[in-house]
C-alpha positions in Angstrom: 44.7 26.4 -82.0 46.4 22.8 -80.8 50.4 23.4 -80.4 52.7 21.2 -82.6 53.7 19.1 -79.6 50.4 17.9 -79.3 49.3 17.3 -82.9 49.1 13.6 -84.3 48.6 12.5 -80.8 45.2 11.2 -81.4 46.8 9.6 -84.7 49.4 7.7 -83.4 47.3 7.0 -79.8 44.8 4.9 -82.1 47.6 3.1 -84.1 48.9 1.5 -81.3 45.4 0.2 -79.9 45.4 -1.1 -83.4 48.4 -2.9 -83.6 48.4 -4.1 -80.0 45.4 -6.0 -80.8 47.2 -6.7 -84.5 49.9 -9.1 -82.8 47.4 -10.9 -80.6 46.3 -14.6 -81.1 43.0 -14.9 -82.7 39.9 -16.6 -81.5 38.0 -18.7 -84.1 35.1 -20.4 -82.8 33.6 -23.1 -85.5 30.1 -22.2 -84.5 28.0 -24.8 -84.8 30.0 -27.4 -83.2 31.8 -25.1 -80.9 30.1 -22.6 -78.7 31.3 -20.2 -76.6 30.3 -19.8 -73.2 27.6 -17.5 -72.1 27.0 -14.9 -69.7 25.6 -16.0 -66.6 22.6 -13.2 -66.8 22.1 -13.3 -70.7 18.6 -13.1 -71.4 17.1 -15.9 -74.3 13.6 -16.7 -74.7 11.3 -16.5 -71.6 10.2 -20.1 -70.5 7.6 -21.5 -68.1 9.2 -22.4 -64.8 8.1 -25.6 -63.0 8.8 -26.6 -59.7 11.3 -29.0 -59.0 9.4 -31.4 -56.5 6.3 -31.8 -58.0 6.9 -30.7 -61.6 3.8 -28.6 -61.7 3.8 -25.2 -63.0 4.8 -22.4 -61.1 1.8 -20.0 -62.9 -1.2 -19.2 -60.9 -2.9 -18.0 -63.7 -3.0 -13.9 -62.2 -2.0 -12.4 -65.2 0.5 -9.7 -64.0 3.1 -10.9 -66.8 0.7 -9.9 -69.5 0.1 -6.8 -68.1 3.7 -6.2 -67.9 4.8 -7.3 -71.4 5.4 -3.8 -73.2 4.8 -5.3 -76.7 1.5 -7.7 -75.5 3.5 -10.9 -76.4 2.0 -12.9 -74.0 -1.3 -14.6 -74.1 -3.1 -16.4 -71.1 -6.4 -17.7 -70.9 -7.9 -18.9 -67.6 -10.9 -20.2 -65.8 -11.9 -20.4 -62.1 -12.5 -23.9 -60.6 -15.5 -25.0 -58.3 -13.2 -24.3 -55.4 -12.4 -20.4 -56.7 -8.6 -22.2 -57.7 -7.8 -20.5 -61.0 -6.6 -22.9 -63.6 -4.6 -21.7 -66.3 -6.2 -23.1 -70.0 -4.1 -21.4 -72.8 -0.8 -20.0 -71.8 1.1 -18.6 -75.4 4.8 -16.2 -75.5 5.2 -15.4 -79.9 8.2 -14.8 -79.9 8.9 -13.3 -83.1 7.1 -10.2 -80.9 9.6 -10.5 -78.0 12.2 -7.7 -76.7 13.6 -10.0 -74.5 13.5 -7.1 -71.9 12.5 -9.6 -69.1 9.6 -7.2 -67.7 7.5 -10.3 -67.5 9.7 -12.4 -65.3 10.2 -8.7 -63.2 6.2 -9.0 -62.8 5.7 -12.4 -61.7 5.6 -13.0 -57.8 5.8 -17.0 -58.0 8.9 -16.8 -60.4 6.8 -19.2 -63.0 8.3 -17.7 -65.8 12.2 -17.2 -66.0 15.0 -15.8 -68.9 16.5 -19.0 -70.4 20.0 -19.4 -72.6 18.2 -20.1 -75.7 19.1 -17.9 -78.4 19.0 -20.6 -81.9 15.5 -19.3 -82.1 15.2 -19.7 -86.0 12.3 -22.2 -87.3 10.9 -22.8 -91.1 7.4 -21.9 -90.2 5.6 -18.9 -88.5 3.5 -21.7 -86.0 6.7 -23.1 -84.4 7.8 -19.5 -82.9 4.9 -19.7 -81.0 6.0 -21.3 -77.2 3.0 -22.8 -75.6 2.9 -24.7 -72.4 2.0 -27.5 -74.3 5.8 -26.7 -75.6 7.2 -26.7 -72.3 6.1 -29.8 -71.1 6.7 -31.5 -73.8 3.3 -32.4 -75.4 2.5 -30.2 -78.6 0.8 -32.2 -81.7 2.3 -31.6 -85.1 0.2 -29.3 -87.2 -2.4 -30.4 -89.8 -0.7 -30.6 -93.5 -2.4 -27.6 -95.4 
């Protein structure tokens, strides 16, 4: 059985972390037109890397991030040129899927696909969660009115 001396201890050990952080300043951040900074190695939505001198894409087209991808978010398509070059055709992340774990960029050994800092992911229709490389670069058509 705990001796009197040490009973309420816990008690009054968690009212003072309380009112420590009772008489500090608040923080209020008006979202939308204030952010606040993030962390340097947060993990947003995985985007296509391209490289910086030629602005091509980094992909090769070998797969390994699909493979990787725990949940099978990714899609690729690919085909083999005349010289044996694989060309990448379809290249598809649905996000709605996505952990975010980063097991894909882990995979790749050209670094073409990298962690970015975006986290306002939300859209009004299913289609637009759907990052293509069309997307990426810049190029996707609207879709047809139903």
């Amino acid at each position: 059985m705990a001796s009197l001396a040490t009973f309420g201890q816990g008690i009054a050990k968690g009212m003072s972390v309380t009112l420590a952080h009772f008489f500090k300043p608040k923080l209020t951040v008006q979202y939308p037109e204030e952010k606040i900074p993030l962390a340097p190695r947060f993990r947003g939505a995985p985007v296509w890397a391209f490289d910086e001198g030629t602005g091509r894409a980094r992909c090769v087209g070998c797969g390994l991030c699909v493979q990787a991808c725990p949940k099978g978010v990714i899609e690729m398509r690919t085909t083999n040129g005349a010289s044996g070059a694989r060309f990448v055709d379809y290249y598809a992340i649905h996000i709605t899927r996505c952990l975010f774990c980063a097991l894909c960029v882990e995979a790749c050994p050209f670094r073409a696909i990298e962690m970015s800092h975006e986290f306002e992911l939300s859209q009004y229709e299913r289609y637009d969660l759907v990052y293509t490389r069309e997307d990426w670069l810049g190029q996707r058509k609207a879709p047809l009115a139903r």
